[in-house]
PLY file of the C-alpha trace (Angstrom):
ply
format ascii 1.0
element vertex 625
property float x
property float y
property float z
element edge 624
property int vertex1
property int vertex2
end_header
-24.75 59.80 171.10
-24.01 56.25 172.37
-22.62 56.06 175.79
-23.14 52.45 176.76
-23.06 49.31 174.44
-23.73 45.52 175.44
-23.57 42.92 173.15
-24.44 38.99 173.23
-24.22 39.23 177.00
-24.60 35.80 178.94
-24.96 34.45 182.21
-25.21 31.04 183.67
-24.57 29.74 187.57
-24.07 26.01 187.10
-26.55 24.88 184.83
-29.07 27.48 185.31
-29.10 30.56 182.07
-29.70 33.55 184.13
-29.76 35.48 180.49
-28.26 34.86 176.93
-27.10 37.12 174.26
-28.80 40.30 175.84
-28.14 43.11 173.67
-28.59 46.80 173.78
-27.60 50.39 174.06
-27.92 53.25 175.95
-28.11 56.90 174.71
-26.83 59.93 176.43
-29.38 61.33 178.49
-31.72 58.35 178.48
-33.32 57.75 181.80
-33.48 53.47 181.77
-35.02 51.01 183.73
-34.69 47.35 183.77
-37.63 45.50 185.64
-37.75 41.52 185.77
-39.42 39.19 188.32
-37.26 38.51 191.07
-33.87 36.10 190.36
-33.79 36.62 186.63
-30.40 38.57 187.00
-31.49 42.11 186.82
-28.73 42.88 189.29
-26.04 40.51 188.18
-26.43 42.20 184.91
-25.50 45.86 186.45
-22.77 44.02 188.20
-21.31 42.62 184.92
-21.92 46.25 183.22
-20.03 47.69 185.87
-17.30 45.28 186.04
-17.47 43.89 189.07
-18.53 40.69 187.79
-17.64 38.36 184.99
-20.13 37.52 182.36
-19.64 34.03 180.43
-19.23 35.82 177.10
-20.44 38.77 175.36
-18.87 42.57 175.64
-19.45 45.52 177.72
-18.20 48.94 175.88
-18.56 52.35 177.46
-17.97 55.57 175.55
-14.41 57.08 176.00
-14.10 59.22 178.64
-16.85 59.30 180.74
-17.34 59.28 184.38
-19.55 56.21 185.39
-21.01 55.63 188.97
-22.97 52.63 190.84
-25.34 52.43 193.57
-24.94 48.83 194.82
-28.01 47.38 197.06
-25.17 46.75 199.99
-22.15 49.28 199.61
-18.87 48.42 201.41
-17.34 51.57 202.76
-14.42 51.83 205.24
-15.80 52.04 209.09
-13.50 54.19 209.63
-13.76 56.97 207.59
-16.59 59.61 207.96
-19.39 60.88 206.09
-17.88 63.90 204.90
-14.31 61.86 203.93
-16.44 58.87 202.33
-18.47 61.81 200.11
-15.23 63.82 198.99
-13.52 60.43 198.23
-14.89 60.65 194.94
-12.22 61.00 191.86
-13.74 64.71 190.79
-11.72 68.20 190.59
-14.16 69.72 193.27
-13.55 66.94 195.63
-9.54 67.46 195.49
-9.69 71.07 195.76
-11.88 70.83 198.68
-9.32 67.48 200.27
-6.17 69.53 199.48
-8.06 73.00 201.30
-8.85 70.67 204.27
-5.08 69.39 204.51
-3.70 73.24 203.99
-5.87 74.26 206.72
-4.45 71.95 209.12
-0.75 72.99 207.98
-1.08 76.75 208.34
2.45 77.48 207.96
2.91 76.58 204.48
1.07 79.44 202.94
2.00 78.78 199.45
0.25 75.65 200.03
-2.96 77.87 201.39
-3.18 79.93 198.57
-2.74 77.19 196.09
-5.53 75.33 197.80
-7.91 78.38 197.83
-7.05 79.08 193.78
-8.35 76.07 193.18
-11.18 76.29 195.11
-12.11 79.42 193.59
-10.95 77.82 190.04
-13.15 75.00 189.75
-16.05 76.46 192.22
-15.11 74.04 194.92
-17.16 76.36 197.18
-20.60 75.73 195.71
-19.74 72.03 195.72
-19.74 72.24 199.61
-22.88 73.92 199.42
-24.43 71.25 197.55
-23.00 68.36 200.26
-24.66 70.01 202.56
-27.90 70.26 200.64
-28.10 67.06 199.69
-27.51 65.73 202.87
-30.05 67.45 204.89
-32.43 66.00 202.06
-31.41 62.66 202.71
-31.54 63.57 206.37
-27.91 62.88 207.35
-27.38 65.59 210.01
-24.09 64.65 211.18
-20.89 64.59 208.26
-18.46 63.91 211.11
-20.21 60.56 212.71
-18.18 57.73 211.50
-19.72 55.34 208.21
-19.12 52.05 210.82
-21.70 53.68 212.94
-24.51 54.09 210.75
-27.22 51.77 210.37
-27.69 50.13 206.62
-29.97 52.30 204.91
-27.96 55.13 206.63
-25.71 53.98 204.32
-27.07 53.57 201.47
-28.43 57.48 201.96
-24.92 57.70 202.18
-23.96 56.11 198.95
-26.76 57.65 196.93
-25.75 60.92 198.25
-21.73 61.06 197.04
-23.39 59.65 193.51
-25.82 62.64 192.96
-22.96 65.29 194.56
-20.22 64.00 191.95
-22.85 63.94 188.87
-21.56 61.59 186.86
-22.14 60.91 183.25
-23.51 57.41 184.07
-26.03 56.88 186.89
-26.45 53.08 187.69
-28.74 53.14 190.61
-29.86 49.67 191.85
-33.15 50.05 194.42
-32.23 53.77 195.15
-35.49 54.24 196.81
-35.03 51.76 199.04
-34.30 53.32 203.04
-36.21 56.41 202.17
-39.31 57.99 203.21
-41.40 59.37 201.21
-40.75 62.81 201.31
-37.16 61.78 199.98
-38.48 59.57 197.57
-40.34 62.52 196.01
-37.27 64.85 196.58
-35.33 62.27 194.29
-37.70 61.65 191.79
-37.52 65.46 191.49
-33.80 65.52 191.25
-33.13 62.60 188.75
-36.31 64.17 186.24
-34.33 67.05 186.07
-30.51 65.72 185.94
-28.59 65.64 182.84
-26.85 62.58 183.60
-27.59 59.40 181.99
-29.65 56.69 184.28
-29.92 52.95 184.33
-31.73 52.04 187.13
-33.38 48.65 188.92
-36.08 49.83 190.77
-39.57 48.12 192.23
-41.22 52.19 192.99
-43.65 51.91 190.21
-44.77 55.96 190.38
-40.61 56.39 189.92
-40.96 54.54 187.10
-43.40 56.08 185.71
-42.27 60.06 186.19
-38.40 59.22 186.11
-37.92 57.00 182.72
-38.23 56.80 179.18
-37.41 53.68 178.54
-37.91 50.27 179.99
-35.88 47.12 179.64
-37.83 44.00 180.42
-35.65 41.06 181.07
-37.95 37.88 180.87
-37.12 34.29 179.64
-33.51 34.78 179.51
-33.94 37.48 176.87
-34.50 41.49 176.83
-37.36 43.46 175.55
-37.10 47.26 174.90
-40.17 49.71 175.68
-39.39 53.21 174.44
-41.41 54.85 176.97
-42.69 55.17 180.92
-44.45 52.80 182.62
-47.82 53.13 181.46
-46.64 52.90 177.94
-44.36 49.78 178.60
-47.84 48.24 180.46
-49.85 48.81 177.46
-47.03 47.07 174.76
-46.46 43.95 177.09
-50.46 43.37 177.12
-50.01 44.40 173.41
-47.05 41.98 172.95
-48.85 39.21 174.73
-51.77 38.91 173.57
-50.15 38.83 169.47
-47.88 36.00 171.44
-51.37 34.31 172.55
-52.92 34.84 169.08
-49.62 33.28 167.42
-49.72 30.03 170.18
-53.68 29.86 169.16
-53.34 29.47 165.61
-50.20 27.26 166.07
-52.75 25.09 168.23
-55.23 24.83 165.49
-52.99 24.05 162.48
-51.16 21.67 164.82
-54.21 19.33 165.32
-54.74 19.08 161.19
-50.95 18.48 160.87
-51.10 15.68 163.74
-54.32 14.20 161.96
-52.17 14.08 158.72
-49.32 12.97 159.83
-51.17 10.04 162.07
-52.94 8.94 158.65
-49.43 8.88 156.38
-47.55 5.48 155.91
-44.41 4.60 157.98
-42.21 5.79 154.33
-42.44 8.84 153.64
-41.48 10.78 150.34
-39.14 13.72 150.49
-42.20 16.53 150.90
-43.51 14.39 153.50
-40.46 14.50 155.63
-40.25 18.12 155.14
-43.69 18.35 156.43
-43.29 16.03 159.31
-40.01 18.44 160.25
-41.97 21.47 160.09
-44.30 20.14 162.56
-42.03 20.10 165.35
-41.66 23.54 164.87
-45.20 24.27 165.33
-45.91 22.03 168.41
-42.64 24.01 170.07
-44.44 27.34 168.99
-47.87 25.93 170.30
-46.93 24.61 173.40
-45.84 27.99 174.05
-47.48 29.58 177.47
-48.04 33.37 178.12
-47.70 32.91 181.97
-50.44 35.41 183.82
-49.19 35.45 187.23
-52.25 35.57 189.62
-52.14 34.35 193.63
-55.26 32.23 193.41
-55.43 31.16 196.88
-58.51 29.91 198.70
-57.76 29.32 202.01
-60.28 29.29 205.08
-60.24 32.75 206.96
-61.28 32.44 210.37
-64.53 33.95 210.78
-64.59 37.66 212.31
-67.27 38.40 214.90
-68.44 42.07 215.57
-65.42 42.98 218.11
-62.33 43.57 216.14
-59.87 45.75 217.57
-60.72 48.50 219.57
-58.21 51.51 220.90
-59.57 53.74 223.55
-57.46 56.64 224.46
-53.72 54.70 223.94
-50.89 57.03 224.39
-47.17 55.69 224.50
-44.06 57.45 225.38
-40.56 56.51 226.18
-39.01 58.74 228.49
-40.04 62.37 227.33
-40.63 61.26 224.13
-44.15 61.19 223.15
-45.03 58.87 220.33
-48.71 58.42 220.61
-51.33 60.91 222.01
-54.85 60.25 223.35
-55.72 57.73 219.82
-59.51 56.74 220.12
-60.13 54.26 217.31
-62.55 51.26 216.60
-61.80 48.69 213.70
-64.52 47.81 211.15
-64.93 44.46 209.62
-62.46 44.77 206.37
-61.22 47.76 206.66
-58.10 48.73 204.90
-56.05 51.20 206.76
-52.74 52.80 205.52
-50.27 54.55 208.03
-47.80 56.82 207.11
-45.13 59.19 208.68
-41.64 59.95 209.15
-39.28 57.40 210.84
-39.40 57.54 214.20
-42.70 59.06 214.82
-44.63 55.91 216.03
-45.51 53.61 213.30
-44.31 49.78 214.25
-44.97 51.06 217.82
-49.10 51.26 217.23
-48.79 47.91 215.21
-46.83 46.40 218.12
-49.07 47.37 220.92
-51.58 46.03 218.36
-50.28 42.63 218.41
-49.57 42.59 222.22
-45.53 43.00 221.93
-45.60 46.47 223.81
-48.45 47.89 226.19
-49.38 51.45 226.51
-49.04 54.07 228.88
-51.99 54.98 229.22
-55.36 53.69 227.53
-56.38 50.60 226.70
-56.92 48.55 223.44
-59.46 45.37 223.12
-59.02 42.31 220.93
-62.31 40.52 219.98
-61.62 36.57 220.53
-61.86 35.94 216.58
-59.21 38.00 215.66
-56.20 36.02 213.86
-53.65 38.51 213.74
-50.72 38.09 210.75
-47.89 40.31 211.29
-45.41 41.13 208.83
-42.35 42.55 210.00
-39.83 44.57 208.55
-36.75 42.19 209.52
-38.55 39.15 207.93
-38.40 35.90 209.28
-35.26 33.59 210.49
-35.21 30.57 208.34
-33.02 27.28 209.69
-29.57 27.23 208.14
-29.74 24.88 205.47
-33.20 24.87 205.46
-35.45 24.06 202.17
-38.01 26.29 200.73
-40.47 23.01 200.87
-39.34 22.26 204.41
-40.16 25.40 205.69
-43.80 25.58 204.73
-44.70 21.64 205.88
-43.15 22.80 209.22
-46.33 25.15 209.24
-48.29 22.51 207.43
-48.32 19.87 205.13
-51.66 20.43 203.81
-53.70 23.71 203.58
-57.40 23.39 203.57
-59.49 25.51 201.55
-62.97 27.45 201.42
-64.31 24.50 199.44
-63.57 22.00 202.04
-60.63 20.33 199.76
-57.05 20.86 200.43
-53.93 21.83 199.13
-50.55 20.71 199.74
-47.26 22.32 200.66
-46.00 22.02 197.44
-49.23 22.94 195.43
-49.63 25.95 197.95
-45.73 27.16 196.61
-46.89 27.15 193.07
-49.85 29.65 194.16
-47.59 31.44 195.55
-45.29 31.84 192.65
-42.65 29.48 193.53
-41.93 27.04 190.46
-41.05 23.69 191.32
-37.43 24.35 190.18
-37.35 26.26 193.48
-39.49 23.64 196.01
-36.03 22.41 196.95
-33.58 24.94 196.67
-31.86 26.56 199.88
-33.58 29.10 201.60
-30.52 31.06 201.94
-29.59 30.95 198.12
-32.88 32.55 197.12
-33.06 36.29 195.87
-33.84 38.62 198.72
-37.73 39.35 197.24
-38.03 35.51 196.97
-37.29 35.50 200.73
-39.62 37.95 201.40
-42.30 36.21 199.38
-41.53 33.17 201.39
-42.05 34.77 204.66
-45.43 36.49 203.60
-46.37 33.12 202.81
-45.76 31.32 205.68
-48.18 33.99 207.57
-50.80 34.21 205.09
-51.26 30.06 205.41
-52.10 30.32 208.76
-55.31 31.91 207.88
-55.50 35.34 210.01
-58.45 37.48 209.33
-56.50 40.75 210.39
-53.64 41.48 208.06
-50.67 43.61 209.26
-48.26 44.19 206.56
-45.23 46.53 208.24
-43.29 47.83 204.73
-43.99 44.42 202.38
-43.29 46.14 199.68
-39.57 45.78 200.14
-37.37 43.53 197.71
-40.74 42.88 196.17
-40.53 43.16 192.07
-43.07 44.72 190.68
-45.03 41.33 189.08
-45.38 40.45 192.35
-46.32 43.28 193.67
-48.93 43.36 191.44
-50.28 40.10 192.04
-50.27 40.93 195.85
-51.98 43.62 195.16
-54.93 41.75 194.02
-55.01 39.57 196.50
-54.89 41.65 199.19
-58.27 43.89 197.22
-60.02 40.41 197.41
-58.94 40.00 200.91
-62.50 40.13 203.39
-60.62 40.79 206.71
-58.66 43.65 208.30
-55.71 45.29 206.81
-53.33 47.97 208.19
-50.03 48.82 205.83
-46.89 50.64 206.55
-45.52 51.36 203.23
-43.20 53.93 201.46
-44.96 52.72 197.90
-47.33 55.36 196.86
-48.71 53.28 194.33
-49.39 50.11 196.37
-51.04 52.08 199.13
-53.19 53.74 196.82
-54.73 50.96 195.21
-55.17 49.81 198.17
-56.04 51.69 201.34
-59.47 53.31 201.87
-57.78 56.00 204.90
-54.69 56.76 206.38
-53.36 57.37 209.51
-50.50 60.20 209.42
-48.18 60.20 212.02
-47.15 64.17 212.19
-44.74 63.55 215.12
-45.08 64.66 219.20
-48.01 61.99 219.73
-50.44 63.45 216.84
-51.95 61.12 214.68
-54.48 62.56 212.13
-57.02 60.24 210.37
-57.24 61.04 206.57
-60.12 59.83 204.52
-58.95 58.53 201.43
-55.08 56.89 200.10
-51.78 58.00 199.51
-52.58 60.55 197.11
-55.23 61.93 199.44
-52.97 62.20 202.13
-50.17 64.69 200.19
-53.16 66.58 198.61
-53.79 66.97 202.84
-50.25 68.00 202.92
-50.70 70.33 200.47
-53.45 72.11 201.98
-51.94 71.99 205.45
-48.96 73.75 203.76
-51.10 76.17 202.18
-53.25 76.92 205.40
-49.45 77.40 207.28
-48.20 80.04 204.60
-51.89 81.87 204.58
-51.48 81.72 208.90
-47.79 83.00 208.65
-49.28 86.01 205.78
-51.60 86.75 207.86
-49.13 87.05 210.89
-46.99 89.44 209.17
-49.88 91.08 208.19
-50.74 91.59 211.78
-47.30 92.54 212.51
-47.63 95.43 210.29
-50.18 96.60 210.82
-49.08 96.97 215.01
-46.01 98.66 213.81
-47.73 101.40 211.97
-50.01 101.92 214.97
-46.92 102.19 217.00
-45.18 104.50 214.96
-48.28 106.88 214.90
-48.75 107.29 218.32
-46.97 110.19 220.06
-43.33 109.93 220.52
-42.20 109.39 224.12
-39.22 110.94 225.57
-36.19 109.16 226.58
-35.86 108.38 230.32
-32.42 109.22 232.21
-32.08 105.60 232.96
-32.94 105.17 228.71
-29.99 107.72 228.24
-27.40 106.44 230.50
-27.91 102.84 228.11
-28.24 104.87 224.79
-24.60 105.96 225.42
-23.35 102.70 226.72
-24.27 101.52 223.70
-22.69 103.38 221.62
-19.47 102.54 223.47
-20.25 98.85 223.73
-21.16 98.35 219.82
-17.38 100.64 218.94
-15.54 98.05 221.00
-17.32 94.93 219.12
-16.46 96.25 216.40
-12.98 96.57 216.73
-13.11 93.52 218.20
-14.48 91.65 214.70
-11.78 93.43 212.83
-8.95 92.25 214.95
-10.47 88.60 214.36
-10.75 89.06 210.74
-7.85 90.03 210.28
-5.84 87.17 212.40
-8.04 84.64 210.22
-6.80 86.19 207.33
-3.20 86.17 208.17
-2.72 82.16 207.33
-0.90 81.89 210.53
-3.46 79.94 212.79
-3.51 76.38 213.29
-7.09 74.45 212.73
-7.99 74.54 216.25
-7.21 78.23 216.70
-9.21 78.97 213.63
-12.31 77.30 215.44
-12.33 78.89 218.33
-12.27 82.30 216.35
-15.33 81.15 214.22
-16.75 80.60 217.47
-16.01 83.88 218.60
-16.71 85.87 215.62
-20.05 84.20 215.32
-20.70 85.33 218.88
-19.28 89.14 218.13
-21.49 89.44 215.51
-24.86 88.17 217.83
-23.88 90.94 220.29
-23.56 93.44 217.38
-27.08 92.57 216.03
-28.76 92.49 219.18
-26.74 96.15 220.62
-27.71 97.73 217.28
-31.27 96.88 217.00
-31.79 98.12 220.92
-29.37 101.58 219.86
-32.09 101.92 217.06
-34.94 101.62 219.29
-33.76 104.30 221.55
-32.19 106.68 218.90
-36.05 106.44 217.46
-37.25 107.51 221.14
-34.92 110.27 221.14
-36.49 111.52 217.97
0 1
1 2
2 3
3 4
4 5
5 6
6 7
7 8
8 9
9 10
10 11
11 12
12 13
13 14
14 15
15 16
16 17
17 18
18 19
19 20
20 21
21 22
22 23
23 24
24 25
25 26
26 27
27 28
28 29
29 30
30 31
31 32
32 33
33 34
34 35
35 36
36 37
37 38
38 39
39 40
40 41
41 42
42 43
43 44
44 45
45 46
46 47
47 48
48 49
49 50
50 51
51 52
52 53
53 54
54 55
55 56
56 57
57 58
58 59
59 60
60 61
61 62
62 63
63 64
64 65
65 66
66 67
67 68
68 69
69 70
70 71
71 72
72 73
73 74
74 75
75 76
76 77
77 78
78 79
79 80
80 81
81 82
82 83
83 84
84 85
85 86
86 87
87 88
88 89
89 90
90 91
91 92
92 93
93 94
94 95
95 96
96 97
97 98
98 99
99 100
100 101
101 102
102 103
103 104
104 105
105 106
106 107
107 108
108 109
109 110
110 111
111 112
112 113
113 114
114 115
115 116
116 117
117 118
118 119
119 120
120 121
121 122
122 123
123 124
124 125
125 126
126 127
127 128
128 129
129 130
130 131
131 132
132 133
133 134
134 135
135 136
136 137
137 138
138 139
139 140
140 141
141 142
142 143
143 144
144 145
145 146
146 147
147 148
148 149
149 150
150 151
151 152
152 153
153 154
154 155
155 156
156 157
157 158
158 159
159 160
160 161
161 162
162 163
163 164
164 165
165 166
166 167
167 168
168 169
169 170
170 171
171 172
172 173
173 174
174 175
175 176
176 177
177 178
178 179
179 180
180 181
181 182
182 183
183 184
184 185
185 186
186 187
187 188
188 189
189 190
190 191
191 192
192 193
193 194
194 195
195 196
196 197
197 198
198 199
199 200
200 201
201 202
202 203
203 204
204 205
205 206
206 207
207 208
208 209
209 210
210 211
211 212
212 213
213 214
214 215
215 216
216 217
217 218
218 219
219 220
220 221
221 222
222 223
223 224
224 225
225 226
226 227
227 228
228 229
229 230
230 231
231 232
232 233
233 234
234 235
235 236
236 237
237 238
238 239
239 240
240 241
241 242
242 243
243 244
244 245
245 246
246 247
247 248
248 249
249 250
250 251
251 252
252 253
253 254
254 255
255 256
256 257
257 258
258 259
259 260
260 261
261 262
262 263
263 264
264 265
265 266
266 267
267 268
268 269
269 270
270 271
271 272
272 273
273 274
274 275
275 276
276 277
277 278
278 279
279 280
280 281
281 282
282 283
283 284
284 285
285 286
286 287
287 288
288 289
289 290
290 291
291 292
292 293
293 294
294 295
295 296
296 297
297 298
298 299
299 300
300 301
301 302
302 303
303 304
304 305
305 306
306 307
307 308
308 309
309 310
310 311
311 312
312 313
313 314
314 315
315 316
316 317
317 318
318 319
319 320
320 321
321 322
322 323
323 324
324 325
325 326
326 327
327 328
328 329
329 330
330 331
331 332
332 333
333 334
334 335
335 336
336 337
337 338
338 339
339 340
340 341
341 342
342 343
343 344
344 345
345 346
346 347
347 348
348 349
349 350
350 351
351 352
352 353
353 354
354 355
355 356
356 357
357 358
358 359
359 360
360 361
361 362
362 363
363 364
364 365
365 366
366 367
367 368
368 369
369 370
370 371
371 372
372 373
373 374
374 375
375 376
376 377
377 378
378 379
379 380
380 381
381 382
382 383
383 384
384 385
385 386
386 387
387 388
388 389
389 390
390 391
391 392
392 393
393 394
394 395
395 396
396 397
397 398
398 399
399 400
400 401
401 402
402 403
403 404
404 405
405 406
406 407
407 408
408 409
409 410
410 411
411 412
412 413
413 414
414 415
415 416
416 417
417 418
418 419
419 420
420 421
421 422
422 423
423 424
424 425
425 426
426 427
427 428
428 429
429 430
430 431
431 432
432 433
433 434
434 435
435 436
436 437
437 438
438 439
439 440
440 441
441 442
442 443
443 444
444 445
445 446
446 447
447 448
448 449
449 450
450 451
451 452
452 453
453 454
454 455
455 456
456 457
457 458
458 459
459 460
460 461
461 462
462 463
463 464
464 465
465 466
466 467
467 468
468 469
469 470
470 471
471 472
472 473
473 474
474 475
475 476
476 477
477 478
478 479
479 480
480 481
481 482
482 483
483 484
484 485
485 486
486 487
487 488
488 489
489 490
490 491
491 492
492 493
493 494
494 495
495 496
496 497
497 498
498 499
499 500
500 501
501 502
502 503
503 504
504 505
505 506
506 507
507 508
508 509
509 510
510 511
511 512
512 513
513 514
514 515
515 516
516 517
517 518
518 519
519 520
520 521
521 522
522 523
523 524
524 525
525 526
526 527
527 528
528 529
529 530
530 531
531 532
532 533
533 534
534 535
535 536
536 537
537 538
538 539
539 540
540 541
541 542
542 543
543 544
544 545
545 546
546 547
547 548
548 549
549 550
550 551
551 552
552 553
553 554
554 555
555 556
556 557
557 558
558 559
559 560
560 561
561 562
562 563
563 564
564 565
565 566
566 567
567 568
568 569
569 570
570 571
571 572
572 573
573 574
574 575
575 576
576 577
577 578
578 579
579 580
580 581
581 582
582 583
583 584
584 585
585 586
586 587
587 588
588 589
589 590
590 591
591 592
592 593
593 594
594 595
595 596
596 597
597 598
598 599
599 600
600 601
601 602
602 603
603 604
604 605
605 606
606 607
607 608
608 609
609 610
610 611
611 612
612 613
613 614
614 615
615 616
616 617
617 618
618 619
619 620
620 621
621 622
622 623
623 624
């Protein structure tokens, strides 16, 4: 069943075709993504899909009656509001049963309002839609629903944003970067939940393992056109080399007929006949089919690395804590000449710390770390650099240098260093601050990586990255002979490219993993497995204590064991009574919200005291035999 069609969909700013006559459709329950380098439109195009931008012609047609929602890369929410209002602002029958509960509560004396409210939360099972806020928030790690959306940092809101969309399920998923602002563990908590949803998913996204588990189909949007790949990843890697090379073998024959046409066509008279003009016009269709190129993006650069002696970086017993907050514990650690390392862990366990001490931006507590005098240090940093307002791409890298040199004693200009890089010269003298946020980011990795350091920090690179450049990166940085360390939530970049991990558990422990990414969660796993076995065995333990217990011979209560046995028994009647009263005040739809709080508090406190009075009663019943 067709739930999405586009047709002859075009885009230009100014001059420049972003994309013309695109064309396709989306089934229900196909999971779609849509990669492109960087700047080719991909999200302009889920901004004209979803309305919120014009295209220059062409048609967008959605099925009747269907529920569509979008994750934008920046949302704009009301400051005001909170989490929990912003998530139930959604147009969905659980959501109003759940606002119009909310308002009845706070109005306690219209009880024809209170039972309406709780019909309909019983009606269109309201109730297990709260349960699943709160589930999906914890996964998303948003602990507070009351702290105000103008509070919350940006990816707090885009955890946000992503949350409300998989609460209200809606036919239509458009998701653009939805991995970006989460950790790992989320990551794989979300690949998880999309596999399994019913909904229908077009997605933008750079997280190449998502790709590959998530979809099954990809849209590749490349010279202003669209090609479809009915498949994951893999599959859509094997067609384009497939599709590419047949393009290559077409441009090679082209090539060769082309040179006997031209030798014809230079030995014909000025007059031509009728089939000679024919001929003549069919060569300019092969010279525009020959001069074809199937561009192989590759960062060939060159550059002189400054040479690494035998001291590198050395940390001997570092530990760092603000406050009582311990981040980093006792870490002994000597750097080898090109070593890759690859440092994982939850936010706020450590990470940039270690790199910034590192650098020489923060100092220990205690320890000490040594820099060898050759060490060149590049840091990439998670903000990215601040380019000059008005600045040009060009500009920016002569202000480094204007010429490069290289390992075979030539050089390279600013300009010639940009195409390396994968900057075409339509770009050399555009604004900085109209380029495409990965083309910014691209820019700023290049402005360290001419400086020539021979120990690479990369602090989450991966970011706004698309995955052609990623990949191109990627084999650079393989080829790279100096020091690495990467913080990065992309599984598949660190593990084609890290050779061990540091994993930052939290409380100052840092465990050294031989091996990648996927080495690390196989650690995980087995740590996980080792903690269930320990807590098995504990139980087991437990047991096995009771049943000595209960053998041995029973001893007699004590008077003093007495006198409590029958307090007890008093003490646990009057709670009791006590949790009935409350019940039945909380019942009566006569409390105001405040009052209805404090008795939640209460009850939940009745019902401690009951637990804890019973379970002592049963202890000393079981001594009285």
């Amino acid at each position: 069943m067709n739930y999405l069609s586009v047709e002859n969909l075009t885009k230009s700013f100014g001059e420049r075709i972003i994309f013309k006559d695109l064309t396709f459709g989306v089934d229900r329950g196909d999971k779609v993504a849509i990669v492109a380098k960087n700047g080719t439109g991909k999200s302009t195009m889920l901004k004209i899909v979803c309305g919120i931008e014009a295209a220059d012609s062409g048609r967008v047609v959605f099925r009747n009656d269907i529920r569509v929602d979008y994750l934008q890369q920046a949302e704009n929410f009301n400051p005001e509001k909170t989490i929990l209002e912003e998530v139930l602002s959604a147009d969905t029958q659980e959501a109003r049963a759940i606002r119009d509960y909310q308002k009845a509560m706070d109005n306690p004396d219209d009880h024809n309002a209170f039972e309406r409210a709780s019909d309909l939360m019983n009606n269109t099972g309201a109730w297990d839609y709260d349960v699943k806020i709160s589930t999906t928030l914890a996964q998303l790690k948003i602990d507070d629903r009351s702290k105000k959306i103008g509070t919350l940092s940006g990816g707090q809101k885009k955890r946000v944003a992503l949350a409300k969309i998989l609460i209200n399920e809606p036919d239509i998923m458009i998701l653009d970067e939805p991995t970006n602002h989460l950790d790992l563990d989320m990551i794989e908590w979300l690949e998880a939940e999309l596999s399994k949803s019913k909904a229908t998913i077009i997605m933008v996204t750079h997280d190449r393992y998502f790709l590959e588990v998530v979809c099954n189909t990809i849209f590749e949007m490349e010279d202003k056109t669209l090609y479809r790949y009915n498949g994951n990843f893999s599959y859509y890697l094997e067609k384009k080399a497939e599709r590419e090379e047949m393009l290559q073998s077409t441009i090679d024959k082209a090539k060769n007929l082309m040179r006997t046409e031209l030798e014809w066509i230079r030995r014909q008279p000025k007059a031509r006949g009728t089939k000679q003009k024919a001929r003549t016009d069919a060569f300019v269709g092969l010279k525009e089919t020959a001069t074809q190129k199937v561009q192989k993006d590759k960062l060939d650069i060159e550059v002189v690395m400054n040479r690494l002696g035998s001291k590198i970086v050395e940390l001997h017993h570092v530990s760092k804590q603000f406050g009582d907050k311990v981040l980093i514990n006792d870490l002994d650690y000597i750097f080898k000449r090109g070593e890759k390392v690859g440092i994982v862990g939850n936010n706020g366990t450590g990470k940039s710390t270690l790199l910034n001490m590192i650098v020489g931006t923060q100092q220990p507590t205690k320890g000490r770390i040594e820099v060898g005098d050759t060490v060149v240090f590049g840091y990439y940093h998670q903000d990215g650099m601040k380019f000059k307002e008005g600045q040009r791409v060009v500009d920016a890298i002569k202000e480094i240098a204007e010429f490069i040199p290289l390992s075979n004693g030539k050089t390279m200009s600013a300009t010639q260093f940009l195409e390396k890089f994968l900057f075409h010269k339509d770009l050399h003298y555009n604004m900085i601050e109209k380029l495409s946020g990965g083309e910014k980011k691209r820019l700023y990795l290049m402005t360290i990586l001419m400086k020539n350091p021979n120990f690479l920090i990369l602090d989450e690179p991966t970011n706004d990255l698309d995955i052609f450049v990623l990949s191109v990166l990627e084999d650079y940085l393989i080829e790279f002979p100096g020091c690495l360390i990467v913080v990065s939530h992309d599984r598949y970049f660190m593990d084609k490219l890290v050779e061990h991990t540091f994993y930052f558990k939290g409380n100052g422990v840092i465990k050294d993993i031989f091996g990648n990414y996927t080495a690390y969660r196989n650690y995980l796993k087995e740590e996980d497995k080792r903690d269930k076995e320990e807590q098995k065995e504990k139980f087991k333990q437990q047991e096995i204590a009771q049943k000595q217990e209960s053998s041995k011979p029973k001893v007699k209560l004590s008077y003093n064991d007495k006198i409590e046995f029958e307090k007890l028994e008093k003490e646990i009647k009057l709670l009791q009574q006590e949790k009935a009263t409350i019940n039945e005040k909380m019942l009566s739809g006569n409390l105001s919200g405040d009052e209805m709080t404090k008795l939640s508090i209460r009850l939940a406190e009745v019902d401690g005291a009951i637990d804890e009075k019973e379970l002592r009663w049963l202890e000393l019943s079981e001594l009285a035999g």
